[in-house]
Phi, psi and omega in degrees: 000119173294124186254167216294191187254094156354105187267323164326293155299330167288305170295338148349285200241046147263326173297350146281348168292295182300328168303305195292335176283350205262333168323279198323309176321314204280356183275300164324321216271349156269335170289350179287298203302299180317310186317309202285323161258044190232323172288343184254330169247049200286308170302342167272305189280323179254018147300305149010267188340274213325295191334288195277010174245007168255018193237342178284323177278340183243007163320318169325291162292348181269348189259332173301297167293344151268342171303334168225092165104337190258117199294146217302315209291308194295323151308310193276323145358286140333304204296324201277309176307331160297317178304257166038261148342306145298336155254026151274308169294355176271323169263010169258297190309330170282296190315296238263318184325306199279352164291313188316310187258029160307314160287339158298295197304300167314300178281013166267329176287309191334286193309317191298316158334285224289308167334297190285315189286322186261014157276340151252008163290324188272210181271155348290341201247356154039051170255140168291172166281119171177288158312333193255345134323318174277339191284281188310010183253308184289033158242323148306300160339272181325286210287351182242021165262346185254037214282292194297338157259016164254341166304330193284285167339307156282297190308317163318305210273004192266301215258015153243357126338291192248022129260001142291311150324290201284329155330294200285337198303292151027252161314320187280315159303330181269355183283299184291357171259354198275306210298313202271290139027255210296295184317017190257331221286318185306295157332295169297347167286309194294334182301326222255339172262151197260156159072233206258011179266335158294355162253317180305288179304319151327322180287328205284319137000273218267303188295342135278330163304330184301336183284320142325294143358299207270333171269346171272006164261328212273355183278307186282340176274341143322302177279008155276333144342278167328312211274332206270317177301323196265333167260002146300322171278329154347288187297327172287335212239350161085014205276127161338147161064074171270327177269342182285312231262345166297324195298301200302311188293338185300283204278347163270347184309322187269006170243096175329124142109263162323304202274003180282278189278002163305285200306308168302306174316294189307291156029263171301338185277315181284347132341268187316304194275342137274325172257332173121177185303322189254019139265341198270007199254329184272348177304293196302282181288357159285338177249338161288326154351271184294352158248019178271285158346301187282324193261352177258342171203293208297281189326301192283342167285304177308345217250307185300304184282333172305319238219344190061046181220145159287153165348303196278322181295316152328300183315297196289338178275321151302352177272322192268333176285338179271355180269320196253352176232009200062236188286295191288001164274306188330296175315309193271343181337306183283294168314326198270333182276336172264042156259332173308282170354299164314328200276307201268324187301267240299325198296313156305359180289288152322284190295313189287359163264007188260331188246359161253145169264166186260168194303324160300348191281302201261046145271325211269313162281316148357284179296000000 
């Protein structure tokens, strides 16, 4: 005879089922409430963002020079001023080679034009100028029936410019107060919060930047990667402008996706137009290569021993940061699950030192 089901027990544990959904619920629905106002001061937080991940890359030198000696406002000064300095050379080293051989680069797009046009005058696809007059005729049309959406367009891509600007100008000023600052700041927190809140946030605090810290180097040794494998094939294949285009690729490395497929298309066009159709075609599997390596092995190990996250976790949060933001999800994806992460270690830190006692306590009881 089987026996029945516990009603006691059963209602137990719906009523503990209904406690927990009802937790859970209340937790979306503040993480929802946060989504949202984190989205309305959105023009704030992420000027916020640029700020602590460039004060991660010049903390280092700025923290070298005040151990000796140098006062924090003179330090972080230098430091904002060297960056600077360093990316106005990061952008001459790309820009002037490639101003230089501007008129080469051109009549190499001419020639690949002609090139193109006349492998399709031939067998297999034997189209005439005529047919390819008329197709360039039936193209103009179109662009001057779509005139008011490419305008629209262009001025959206005029006005994501330029809050870009004003984001890194921005950034680079909250950079020179965190860089002045910033060791000021951890102190000045524990003052302003009671209780158990003056420890707690701070340590979690200091243990996410240290977590920045560990993604913005493994993001740049991930793009030194890049640069030395795509401009080691650059260089074997003989194709002009190797160190701009090592530079470019080094320095898109820190905009997931977009900045990837910028650095190739160039790549690949100053191939085609200086080396022909079969090197920009061998340009072209060295980058997909190297960036199938990099979104596939270098970046989630690296990423993975930096950040205390697994590989697959890495994966699935650039994925779920670009299905729900694009780029800038992309981007913010990694640092952000791993400050959860932080968050979640520490909490767990707690309850369990909260729910063992400690070994002098049960020596003590023992006794």
């Amino acid at each position: 005879m089987s026996a029945g089901l516990s009603a006691a027990r059963t209602r137990a544990a719906l009523r503990t089922s209904a406690r927990v959904s009802g937790e859970l619920l209340l937790i979306l629905a503040m993480l929802a409430v946060t989504l949202w106002v984190l989205g309305r001061m959105w023009s704030v937080v992420w000027p916020l963002l640029v700020g602590l991940l460039l004060t991660t890359l010049t903390w280092p030198p700025a923290r070298f020079l005040r151990r000796h000696g140098w006062r924090p406002a003179l330090a972080a000064a230098v430091v904002t001023v060297a960056f600077l300095l360093v990316v106005l050379g990061i952008v001459a080293l790309i820009a002037v080679p490639m101003s230089s051989q501007t008129d080469e680069l051109t009549d190499g797009v001419v020639e690949g034009i002609q090139r193109l046009r006349e492998w399709a005058a031939g067998p297999p696809l034997n189209i005439g100028d005529d047919e390819i007059t008329g197709a360039m005729d039936s193209a103009v049309a179109r662009i001057q029936d779509s005139v008011g959406s490419i305008t629209t367009a262009v001025a959206t891509g005029v006005g994501a410019v330029v809050n870009g600007l004003i984001t890194a100008v921005l950034g680079v000023f909250l950079m020179f107060f965190f860089l002045k600052d910033g060791p000021r700041f951890l102190p000045w927190l524990a003052r302003q919060l009671p209780g158990r809140l003056a420890t707690d946030v701070p340590v979690v605090a200091l243990r996410g930047w240290e977590t920045l810290g560990s993604f913005v180097r493994s993001q740049a040794l991930v793009g030194l990667l890049d640069a030395v494998f795509i401009g080691l094939g650059l260089w074997i294949l003989d194709v002009p402008l190797v160190l701009p285009l090592a530079v470019l690729t080094f320095v898109s490395a820190f905009v997931p996706i977009v900045g990837a497929l910028f650095a190739g298309f160039v790549a690949v066009l100053i191939a085609l137009v200086s080396n022909g159709l079969t090197d920009a075609l061998i340009v072209l599997a060295i980058i997909v290569v190297v960036q199938q390596l990099e979104g596939n092995v270098f970046q989630p190990i690296l990423q993975s021993r930096g950040l205390g996250l697994h590989a697959a976790v890495i994966l699935l949060a650039v994925t779920l940061g670009g299905s729900l933001s694009g780029i800038v999800g992309s981007l913010l994806a990694v640092p952000l699950a791993a400050l959860i992460a932080v968050v979640w270690n520490y909490v767990r830190e707690q309850l369990t030192d909260q729910l063992t006692d400690p070994p002098e306590a049960a020596a003590t009881a023992d006794g």
